[in-house]
C-alpha positions as CSV (number, residue, x, y, z in Angstrom):
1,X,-13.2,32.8,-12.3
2,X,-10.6,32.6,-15.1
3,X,-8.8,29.1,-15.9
4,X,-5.5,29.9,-15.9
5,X,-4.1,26.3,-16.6
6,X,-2.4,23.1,-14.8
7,X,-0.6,22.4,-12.3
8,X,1.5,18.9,-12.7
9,X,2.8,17.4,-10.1
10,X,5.6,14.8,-10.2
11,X,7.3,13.1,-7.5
12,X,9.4,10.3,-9.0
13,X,10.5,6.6,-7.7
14,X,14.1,6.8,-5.8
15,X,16.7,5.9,-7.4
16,X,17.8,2.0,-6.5
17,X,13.9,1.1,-5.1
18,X,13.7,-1.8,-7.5
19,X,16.6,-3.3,-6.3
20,X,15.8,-3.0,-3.3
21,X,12.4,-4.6,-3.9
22,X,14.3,-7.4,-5.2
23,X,16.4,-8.4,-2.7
24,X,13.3,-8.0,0.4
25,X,12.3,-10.7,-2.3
26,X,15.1,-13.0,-2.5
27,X,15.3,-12.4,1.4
28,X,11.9,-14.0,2.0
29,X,10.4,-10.9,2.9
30,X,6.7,-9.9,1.4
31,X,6.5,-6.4,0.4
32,X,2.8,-4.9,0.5
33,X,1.5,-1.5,-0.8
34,X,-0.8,0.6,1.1
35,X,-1.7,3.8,-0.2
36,X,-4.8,6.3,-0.6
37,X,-3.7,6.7,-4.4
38,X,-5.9,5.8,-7.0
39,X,-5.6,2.5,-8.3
40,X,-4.2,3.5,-11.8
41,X,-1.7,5.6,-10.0
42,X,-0.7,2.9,-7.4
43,X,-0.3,0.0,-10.2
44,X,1.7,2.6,-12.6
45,X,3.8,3.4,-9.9
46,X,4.5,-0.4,-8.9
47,X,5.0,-1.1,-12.5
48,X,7.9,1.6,-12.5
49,X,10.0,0.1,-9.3
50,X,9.7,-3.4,-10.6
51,X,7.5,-4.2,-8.4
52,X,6.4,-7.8,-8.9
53,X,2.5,-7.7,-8.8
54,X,0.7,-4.4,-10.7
55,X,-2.4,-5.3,-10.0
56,X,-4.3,-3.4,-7.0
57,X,-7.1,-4.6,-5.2
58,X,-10.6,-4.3,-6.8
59,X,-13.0,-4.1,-3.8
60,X,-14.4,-1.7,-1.2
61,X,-12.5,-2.0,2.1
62,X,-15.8,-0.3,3.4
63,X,-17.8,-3.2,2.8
64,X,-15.4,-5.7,3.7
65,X,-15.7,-7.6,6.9
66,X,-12.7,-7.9,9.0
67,X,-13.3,-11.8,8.4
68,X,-13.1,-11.3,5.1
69,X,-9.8,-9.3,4.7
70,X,-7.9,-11.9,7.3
71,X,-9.0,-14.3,4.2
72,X,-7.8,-12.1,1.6
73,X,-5.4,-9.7,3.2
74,X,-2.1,-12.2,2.3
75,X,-2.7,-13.0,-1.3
76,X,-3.1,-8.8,-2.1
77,X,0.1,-6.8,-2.8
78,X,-1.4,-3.7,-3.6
79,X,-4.2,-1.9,-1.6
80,X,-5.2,1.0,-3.5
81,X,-7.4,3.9,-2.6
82,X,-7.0,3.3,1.1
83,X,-8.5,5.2,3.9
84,X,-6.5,6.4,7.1
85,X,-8.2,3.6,9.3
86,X,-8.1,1.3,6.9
87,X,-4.7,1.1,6.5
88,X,-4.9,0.2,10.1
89,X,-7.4,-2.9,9.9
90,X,-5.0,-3.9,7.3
91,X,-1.9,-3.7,9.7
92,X,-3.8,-5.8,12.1
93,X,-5.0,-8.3,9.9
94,X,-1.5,-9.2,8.7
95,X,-0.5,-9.6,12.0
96,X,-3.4,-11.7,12.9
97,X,-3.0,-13.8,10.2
98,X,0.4,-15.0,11.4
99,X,2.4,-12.6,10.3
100,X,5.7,-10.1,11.7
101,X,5.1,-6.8,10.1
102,X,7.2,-3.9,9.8
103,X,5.6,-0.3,8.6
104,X,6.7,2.7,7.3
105,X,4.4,5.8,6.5
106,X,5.2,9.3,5.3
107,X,2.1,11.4,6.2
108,X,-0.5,12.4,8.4
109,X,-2.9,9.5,7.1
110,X,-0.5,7.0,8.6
111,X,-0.8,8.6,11.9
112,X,-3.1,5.9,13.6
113,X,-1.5,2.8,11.2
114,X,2.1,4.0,13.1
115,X,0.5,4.5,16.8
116,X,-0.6,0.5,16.5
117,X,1.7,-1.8,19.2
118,X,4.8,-3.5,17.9
């Protein structure tokens, strides 16, 4: 085998997202991040769009007991380094805890998160 070099990819913020962020915000509306990035990646990103909390969980969904994340699951704006079905438990866990949530996914690892009843 012969390196051959790199391969970046980019895919940048749209245009207008932090705005956007900001006024769900002034609406009352409580924007959370899901995503299978890595946490570095996920707070970077969140840093870029303004987004008002950088800082992405720190524990093992894994380990978590459901209990546990309807305790948590409110106070965290960033889940980082999420699994497919986890993403899912996170959906629910929102809504059990009270509140009216609205999701939107862009891949296959959403698929079970989107097929979850309104």
């Amino acid at each position: 085998m012969i390196f051959s070099g790199f391969i970046v990819l980019f895919d940048p913020p749209k245009a207008g997202i932090a705005d956007t962020i900001n006024q769900l915000h002034r609406l009352g509306i409580s924007l959370k991040v899901v995503t299978g990035d890595n946490k570095l990646v996920a707070a970077n990103v969140s840093q870029q769009v303004g987004f008002r909390t950088s800082n992405p969980n720190g524990f093992d969904l894994r380990s978590m007991s459901d209990e546990a994340l309807l305790k948590r699951v409110n106070d965290i704006s960033i889940f980082a380094e999420v699994e497919p079905n986890q993403k899912e438990r996170i959906i629910l866990a929102l809504k059990k805890s009270g509140n009216v949530v609205g999701y939107i996914g862009d891949g296959i690892n959403d698929a079970s998160a989107s097929m979850l009843p309104m």
